[in-house]
VEXDREN-2710 file (C-alpha; in Angstrom, 1 decimal):
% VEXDREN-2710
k/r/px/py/pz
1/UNK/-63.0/-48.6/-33.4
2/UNK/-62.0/-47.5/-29.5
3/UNK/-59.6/-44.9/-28.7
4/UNK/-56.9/-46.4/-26.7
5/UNK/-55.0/-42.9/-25.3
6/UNK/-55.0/-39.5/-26.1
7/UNK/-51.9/-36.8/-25.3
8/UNK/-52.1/-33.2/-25.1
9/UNK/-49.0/-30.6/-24.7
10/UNK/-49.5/-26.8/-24.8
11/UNK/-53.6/-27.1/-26.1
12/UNK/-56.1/-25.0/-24.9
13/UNK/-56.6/-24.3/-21.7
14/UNK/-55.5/-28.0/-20.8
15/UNK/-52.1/-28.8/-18.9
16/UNK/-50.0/-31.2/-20.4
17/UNK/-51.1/-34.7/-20.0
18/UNK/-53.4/-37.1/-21.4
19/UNK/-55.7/-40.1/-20.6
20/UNK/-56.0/-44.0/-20.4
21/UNK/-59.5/-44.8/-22.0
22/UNK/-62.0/-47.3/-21.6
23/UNK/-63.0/-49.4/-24.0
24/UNK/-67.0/-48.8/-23.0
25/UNK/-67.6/-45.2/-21.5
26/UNK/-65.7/-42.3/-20.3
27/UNK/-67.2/-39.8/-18.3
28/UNK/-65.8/-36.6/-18.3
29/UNK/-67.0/-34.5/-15.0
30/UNK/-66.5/-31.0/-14.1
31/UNK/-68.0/-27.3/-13.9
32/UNK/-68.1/-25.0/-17.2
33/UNK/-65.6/-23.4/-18.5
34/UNK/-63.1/-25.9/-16.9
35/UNK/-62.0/-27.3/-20.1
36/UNK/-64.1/-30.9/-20.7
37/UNK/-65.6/-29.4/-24.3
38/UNK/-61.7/-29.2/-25.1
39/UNK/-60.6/-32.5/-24.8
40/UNK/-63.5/-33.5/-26.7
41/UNK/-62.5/-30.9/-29.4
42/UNK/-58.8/-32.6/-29.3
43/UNK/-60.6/-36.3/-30.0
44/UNK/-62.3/-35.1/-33.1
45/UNK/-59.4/-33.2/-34.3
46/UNK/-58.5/-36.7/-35.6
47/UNK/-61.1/-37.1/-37.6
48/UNK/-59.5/-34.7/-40.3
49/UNK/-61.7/-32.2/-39.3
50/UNK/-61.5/-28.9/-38.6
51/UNK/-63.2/-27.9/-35.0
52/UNK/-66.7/-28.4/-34.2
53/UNK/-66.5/-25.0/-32.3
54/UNK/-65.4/-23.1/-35.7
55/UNK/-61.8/-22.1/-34.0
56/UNK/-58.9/-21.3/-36.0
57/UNK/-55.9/-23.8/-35.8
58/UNK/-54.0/-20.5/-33.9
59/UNK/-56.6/-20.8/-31.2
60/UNK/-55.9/-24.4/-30.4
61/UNK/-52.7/-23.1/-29.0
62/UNK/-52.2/-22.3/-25.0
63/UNK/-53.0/-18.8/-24.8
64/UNK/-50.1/-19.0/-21.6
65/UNK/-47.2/-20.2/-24.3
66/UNK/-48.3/-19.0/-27.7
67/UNK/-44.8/-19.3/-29.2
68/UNK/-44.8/-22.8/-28.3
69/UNK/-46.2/-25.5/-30.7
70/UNK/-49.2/-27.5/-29.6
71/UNK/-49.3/-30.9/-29.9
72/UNK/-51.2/-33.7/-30.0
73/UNK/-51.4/-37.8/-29.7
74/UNK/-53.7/-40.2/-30.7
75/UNK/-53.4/-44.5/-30.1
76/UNK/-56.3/-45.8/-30.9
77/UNK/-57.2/-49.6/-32.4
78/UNK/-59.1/-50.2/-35.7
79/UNK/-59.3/-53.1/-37.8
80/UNK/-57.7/-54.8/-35.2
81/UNK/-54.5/-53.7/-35.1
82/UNK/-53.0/-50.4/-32.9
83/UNK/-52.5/-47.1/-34.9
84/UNK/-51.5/-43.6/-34.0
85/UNK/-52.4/-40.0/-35.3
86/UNK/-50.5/-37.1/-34.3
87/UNK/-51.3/-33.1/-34.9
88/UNK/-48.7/-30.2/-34.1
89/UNK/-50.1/-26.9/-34.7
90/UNK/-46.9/-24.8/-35.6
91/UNK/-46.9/-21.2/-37.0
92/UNK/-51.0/-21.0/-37.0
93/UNK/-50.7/-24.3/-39.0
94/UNK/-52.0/-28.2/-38.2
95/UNK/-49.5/-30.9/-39.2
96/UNK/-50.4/-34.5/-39.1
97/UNK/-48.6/-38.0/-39.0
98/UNK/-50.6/-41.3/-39.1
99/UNK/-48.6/-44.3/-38.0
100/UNK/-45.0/-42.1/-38.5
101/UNK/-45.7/-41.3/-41.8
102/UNK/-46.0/-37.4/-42.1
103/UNK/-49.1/-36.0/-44.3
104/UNK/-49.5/-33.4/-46.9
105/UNK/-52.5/-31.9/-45.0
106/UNK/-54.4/-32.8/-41.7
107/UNK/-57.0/-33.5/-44.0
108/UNK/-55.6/-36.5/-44.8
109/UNK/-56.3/-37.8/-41.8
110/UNK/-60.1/-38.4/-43.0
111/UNK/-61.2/-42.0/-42.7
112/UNK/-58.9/-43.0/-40.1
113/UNK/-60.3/-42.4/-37.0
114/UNK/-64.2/-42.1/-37.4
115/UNK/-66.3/-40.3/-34.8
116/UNK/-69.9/-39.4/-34.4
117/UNK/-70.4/-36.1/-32.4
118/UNK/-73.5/-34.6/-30.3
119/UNK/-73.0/-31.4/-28.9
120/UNK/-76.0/-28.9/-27.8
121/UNK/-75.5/-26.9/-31.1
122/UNK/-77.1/-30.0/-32.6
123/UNK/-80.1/-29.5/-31.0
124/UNK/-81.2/-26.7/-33.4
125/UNK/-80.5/-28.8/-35.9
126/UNK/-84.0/-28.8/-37.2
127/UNK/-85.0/-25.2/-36.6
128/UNK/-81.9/-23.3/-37.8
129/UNK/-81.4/-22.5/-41.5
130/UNK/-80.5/-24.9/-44.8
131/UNK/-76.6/-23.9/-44.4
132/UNK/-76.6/-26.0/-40.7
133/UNK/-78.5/-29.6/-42.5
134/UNK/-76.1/-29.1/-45.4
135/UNK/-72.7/-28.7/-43.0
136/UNK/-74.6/-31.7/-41.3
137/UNK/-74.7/-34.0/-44.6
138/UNK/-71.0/-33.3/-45.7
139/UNK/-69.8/-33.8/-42.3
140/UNK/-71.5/-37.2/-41.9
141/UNK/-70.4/-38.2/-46.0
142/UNK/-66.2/-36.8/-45.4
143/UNK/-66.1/-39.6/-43.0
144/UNK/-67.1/-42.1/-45.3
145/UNK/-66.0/-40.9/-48.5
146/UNK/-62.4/-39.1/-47.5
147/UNK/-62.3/-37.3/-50.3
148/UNK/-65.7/-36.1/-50.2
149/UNK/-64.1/-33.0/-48.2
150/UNK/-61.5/-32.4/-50.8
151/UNK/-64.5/-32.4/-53.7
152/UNK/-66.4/-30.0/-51.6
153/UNK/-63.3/-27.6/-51.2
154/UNK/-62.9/-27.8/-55.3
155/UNK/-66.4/-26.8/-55.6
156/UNK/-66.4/-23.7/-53.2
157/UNK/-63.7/-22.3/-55.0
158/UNK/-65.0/-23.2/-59.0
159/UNK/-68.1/-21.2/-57.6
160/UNK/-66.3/-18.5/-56.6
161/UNK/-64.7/-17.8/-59.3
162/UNK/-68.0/-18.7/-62.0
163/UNK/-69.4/-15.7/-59.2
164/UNK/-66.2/-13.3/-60.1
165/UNK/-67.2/-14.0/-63.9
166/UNK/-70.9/-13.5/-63.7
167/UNK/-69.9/-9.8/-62.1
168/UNK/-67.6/-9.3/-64.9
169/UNK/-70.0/-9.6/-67.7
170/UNK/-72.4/-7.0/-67.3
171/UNK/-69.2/-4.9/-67.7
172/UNK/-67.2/-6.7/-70.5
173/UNK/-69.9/-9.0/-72.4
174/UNK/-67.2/-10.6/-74.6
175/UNK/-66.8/-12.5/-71.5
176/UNK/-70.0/-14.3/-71.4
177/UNK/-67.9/-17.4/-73.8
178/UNK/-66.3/-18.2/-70.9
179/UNK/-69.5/-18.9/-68.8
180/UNK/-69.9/-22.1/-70.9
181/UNK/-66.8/-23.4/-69.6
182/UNK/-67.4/-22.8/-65.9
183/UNK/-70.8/-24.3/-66.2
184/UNK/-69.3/-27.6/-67.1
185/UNK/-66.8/-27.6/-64.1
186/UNK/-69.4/-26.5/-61.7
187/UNK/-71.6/-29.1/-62.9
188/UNK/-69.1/-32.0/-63.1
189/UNK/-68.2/-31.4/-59.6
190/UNK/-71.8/-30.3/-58.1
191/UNK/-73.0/-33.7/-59.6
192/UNK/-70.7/-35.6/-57.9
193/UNK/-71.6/-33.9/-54.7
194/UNK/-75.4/-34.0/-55.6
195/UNK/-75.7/-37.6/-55.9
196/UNK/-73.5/-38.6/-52.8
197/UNK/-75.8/-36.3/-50.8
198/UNK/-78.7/-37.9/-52.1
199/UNK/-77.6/-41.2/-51.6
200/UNK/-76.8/-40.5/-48.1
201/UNK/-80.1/-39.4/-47.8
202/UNK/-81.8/-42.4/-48.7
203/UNK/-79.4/-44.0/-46.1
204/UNK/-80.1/-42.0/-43.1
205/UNK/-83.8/-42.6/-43.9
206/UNK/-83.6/-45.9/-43.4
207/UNK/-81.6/-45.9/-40.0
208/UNK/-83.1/-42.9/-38.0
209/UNK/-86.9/-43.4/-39.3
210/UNK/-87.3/-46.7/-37.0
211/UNK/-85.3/-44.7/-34.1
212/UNK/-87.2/-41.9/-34.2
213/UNK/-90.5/-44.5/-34.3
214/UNK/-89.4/-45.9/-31.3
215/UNK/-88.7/-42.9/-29.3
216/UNK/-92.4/-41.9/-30.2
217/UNK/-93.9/-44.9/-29.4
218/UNK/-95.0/-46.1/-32.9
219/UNK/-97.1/-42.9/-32.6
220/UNK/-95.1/-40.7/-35.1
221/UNK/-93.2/-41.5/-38.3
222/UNK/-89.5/-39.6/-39.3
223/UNK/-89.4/-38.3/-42.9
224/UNK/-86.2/-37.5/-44.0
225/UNK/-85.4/-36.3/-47.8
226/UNK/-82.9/-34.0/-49.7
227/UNK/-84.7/-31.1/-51.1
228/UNK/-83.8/-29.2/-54.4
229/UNK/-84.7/-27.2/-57.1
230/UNK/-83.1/-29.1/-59.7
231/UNK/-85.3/-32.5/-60.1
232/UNK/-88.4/-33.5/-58.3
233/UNK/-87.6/-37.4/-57.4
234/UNK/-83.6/-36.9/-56.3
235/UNK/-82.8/-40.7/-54.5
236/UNK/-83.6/-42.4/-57.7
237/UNK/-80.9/-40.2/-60.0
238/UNK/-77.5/-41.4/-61.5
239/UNK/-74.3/-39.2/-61.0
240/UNK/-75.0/-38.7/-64.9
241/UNK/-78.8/-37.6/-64.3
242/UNK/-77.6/-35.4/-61.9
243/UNK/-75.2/-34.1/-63.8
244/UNK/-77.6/-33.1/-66.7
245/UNK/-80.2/-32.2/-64.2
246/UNK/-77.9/-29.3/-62.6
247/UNK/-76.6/-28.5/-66.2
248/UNK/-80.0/-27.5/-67.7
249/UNK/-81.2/-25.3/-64.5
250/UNK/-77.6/-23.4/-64.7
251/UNK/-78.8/-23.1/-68.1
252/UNK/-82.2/-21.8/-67.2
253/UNK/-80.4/-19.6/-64.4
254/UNK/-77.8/-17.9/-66.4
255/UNK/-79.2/-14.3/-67.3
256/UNK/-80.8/-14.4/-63.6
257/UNK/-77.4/-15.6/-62.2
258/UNK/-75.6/-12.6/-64.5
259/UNK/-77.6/-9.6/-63.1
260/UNK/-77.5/-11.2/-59.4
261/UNK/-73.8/-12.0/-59.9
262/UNK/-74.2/-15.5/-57.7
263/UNK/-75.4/-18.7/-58.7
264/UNK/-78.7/-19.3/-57.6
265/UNK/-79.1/-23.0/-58.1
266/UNK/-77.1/-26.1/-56.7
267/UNK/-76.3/-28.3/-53.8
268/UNK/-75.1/-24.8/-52.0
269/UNK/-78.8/-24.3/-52.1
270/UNK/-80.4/-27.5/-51.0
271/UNK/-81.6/-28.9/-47.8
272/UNK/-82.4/-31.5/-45.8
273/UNK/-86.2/-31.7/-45.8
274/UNK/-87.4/-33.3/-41.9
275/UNK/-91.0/-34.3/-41.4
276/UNK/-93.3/-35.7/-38.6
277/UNK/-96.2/-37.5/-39.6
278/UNK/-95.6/-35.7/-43.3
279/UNK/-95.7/-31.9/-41.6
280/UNK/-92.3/-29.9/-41.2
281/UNK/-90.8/-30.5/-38.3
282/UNK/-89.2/-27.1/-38.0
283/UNK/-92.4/-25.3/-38.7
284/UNK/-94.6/-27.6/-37.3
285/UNK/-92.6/-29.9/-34.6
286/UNK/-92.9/-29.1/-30.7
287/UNK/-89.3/-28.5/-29.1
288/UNK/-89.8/-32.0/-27.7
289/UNK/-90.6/-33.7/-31.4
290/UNK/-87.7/-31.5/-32.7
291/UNK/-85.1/-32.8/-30.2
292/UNK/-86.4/-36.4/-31.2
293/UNK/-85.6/-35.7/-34.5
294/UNK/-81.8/-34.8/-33.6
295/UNK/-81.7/-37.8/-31.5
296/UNK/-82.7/-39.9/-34.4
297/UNK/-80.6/-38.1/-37.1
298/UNK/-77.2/-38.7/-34.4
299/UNK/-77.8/-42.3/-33.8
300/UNK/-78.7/-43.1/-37.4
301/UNK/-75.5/-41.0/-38.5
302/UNK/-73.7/-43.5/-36.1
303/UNK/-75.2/-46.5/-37.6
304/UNK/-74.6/-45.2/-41.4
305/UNK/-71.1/-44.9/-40.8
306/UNK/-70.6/-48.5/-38.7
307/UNK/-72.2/-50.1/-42.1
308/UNK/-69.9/-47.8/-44.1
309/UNK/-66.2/-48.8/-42.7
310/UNK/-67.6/-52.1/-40.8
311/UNK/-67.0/-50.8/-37.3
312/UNK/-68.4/-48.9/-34.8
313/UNK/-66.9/-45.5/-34.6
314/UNK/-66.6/-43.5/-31.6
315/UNK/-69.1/-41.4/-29.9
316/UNK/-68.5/-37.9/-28.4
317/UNK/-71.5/-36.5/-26.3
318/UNK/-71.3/-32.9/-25.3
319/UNK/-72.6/-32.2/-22.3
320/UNK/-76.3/-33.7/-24.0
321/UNK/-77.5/-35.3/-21.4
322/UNK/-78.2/-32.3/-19.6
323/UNK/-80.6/-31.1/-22.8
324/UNK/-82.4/-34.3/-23.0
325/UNK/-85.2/-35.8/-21.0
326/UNK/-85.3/-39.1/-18.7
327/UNK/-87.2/-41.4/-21.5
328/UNK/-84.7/-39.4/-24.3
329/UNK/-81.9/-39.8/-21.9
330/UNK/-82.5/-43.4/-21.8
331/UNK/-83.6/-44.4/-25.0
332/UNK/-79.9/-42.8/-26.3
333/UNK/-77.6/-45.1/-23.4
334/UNK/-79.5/-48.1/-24.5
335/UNK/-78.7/-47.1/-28.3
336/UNK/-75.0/-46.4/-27.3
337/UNK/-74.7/-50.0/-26.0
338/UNK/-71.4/-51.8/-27.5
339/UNK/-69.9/-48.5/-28.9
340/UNK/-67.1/-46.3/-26.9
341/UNK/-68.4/-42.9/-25.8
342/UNK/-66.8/-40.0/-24.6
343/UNK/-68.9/-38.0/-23.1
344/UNK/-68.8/-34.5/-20.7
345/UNK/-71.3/-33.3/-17.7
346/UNK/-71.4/-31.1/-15.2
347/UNK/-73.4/-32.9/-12.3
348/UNK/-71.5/-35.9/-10.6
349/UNK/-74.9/-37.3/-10.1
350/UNK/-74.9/-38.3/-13.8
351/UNK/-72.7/-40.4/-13.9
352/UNK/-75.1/-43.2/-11.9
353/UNK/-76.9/-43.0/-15.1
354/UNK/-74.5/-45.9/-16.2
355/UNK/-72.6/-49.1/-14.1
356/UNK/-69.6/-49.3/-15.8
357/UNK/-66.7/-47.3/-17.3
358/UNK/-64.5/-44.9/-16.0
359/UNK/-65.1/-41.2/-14.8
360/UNK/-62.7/-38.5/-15.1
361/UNK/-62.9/-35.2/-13.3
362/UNK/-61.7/-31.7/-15.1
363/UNK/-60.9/-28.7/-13.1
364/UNK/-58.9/-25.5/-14.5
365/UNK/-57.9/-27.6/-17.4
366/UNK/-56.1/-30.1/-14.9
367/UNK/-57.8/-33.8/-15.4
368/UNK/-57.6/-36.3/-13.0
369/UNK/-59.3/-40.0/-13.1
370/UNK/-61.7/-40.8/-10.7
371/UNK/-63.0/-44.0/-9.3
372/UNK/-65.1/-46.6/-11.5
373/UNK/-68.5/-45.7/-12.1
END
């Protein structure tokens, strides 16, 4: 998969324009606050994604012509043949086209264009809370099953309202029938979600264990599980097991759940369990090891989803180089070898970290191509 060209009229703080891209690396140079994290930002917009920055589709517009719709262009090649993705964010909304064919939702444009990102927000991947592993998983999974996000979206909302119910009761008891019912949704669709997580899991395991091995030398060994309260042994279960797993703890749960008025057991509760040499590495892991970890989670969420759609999807770096050291640094390039990356720094200097490619310089949103690298 290679991005081809990418357009941009009225976003962010970027004039109108766009760039020619390389098939192998393109270097995106320029101070902060210039506007490199944007175009970034614009590339995995086509990934059916919302933005990586949390931004509502309102803020994508220029703040200098707010009345004016932002658009944006995508050519890019995969499978072999040319396509193009389009977004126009009109009246605080995204609307997408994929090769001229308008979409319901710019969700649809899931599984089209795949992209891996690494900003420095992943850096605390490890040491921040269970909510940051989970967004990590479904991420990762909506690119390879595109209507994973969809599923997820249908079981947000079933849980909000089984949480509206469980408030109700205490104060209307002939209620509590109806619990049954929403038990059996939440379950049908947490199962589904369960076992795709878990799946994953096991999948990731067996790409970023022998990464994260060879950034340590052989010296450490990457354990990577998913961690709940509903069974003990998770990668071995069915979608059915799963299914009847989560049924009998909401089961268990229910007068809890009732006087709490949430549900307190699920894949909204689970985690991504990380260990080095068997110890946590968030409460255990040096800032060094834990960075490792990250490095080997990124590149081992690119090779997951190369075996998935049977290409290499695009890599976005932002501005990681900078957080990394020299043998990290290094270890990544060599890893990136083959695959088109995007990436953004601050320090000209950087660029001589690779031979080939082609450098672009940002300045006050206005981005100009540079020489080769």
């Amino acid at each position: 998969m290679k991005v081809l060209s990418v357009s941009f009229e009225n976003y962010r703080n970027l004039h109108d324009g766009g760039l020619q891209a390389d098939e192998t690396t393109n270097i995106i140079c320029g101070l902060n606050a210039q506007g490199k994290t944007n175009l970034l930002e614009c590339l995995w917009l086509f990934t059916g994604n919302r933005s990586f920055r949390g931004a509502k589709d309102q803020e994508l517009v220029s703040m200098g012509n707010p009345d004016r719709d932002c658009v944006l262009t995508l050519s890019f090649e995969s499978g072999g043949r040319e396509q193009q993705s389009s977004l126009r964010v009109t009246g605080g909304r995204r609307k997408a086209e994929k090769n001229g064919v308008m979409l319901k939702s710019a969700g649809e444009l899931t599984g089209a264009f795949c992209a891996v990102l690494f900003s420095p927000d992943h850096l605390s991947l490890v040491k921040d809370g269970p909510s940051f592993r989970r967004g990590f998983l479904d991420t990762a999974l909506g690119q390879i099953r595109p209507t994973y996000g969809k599923l997820m979206a249908q079981y947000s909302r079933t849980l909000q309202q089984r949480g509206a119910l469980l408030k109700d009761i205490p104060h209307h008891n002939d209620l509590r029938d109806l619990l049954d019912v929403w038990d059996e949704r939440v379950v049908r669709l947490g199962g589904r979600i369960l076992f795709e997580r878990a799946r994953y899991t096991a999948a990731l395991q067996k790409q970023a264990s022998p990464i994260y091995e060879g950034i340590s030398s052989g010296k450490e060994t990457l354990g990577i599980s998913y961690k709940t309260a509903l069974c003990d042994h998770p990668q071995s279960l069915t979608q059915v097991q799963w299914e009847q797993c989560f049924y009998e703890k909401l089961r268990q749960a229910q007068g809890e759940d009732i006087q709490t008025g949430n549900t307190s057991v699920g894949p909204h509760r689970d985690d991504l369990e990380l260990t080095i040499n068997g110890l946590s590495a968030r409460s255990f892991g040096s800032q060094g090891q834990q960075r490792s970890v990250v490095l080997a989670l990124k590149l081992g969420e690119a090779n997951v989803l190369a075996q998935s759609i049977g290409e290499e999807p695009v890599i976005l770096l932002d501005d990681v180089l900078s957080e990394l050291d020299a043998s990290r640094q290094e270890y990544l390039l060599n890893h990136l070898k083959g695959r088109q990356v995007f990436f953004t720094c601050c320090d000209p200097a950087g660029i001589q970290l690779l031979r080939k490619g082609k450098v672009f310089f940002m300045e006050d949103g206005c981005l100009k191509e540079g020489e080769e690298s």
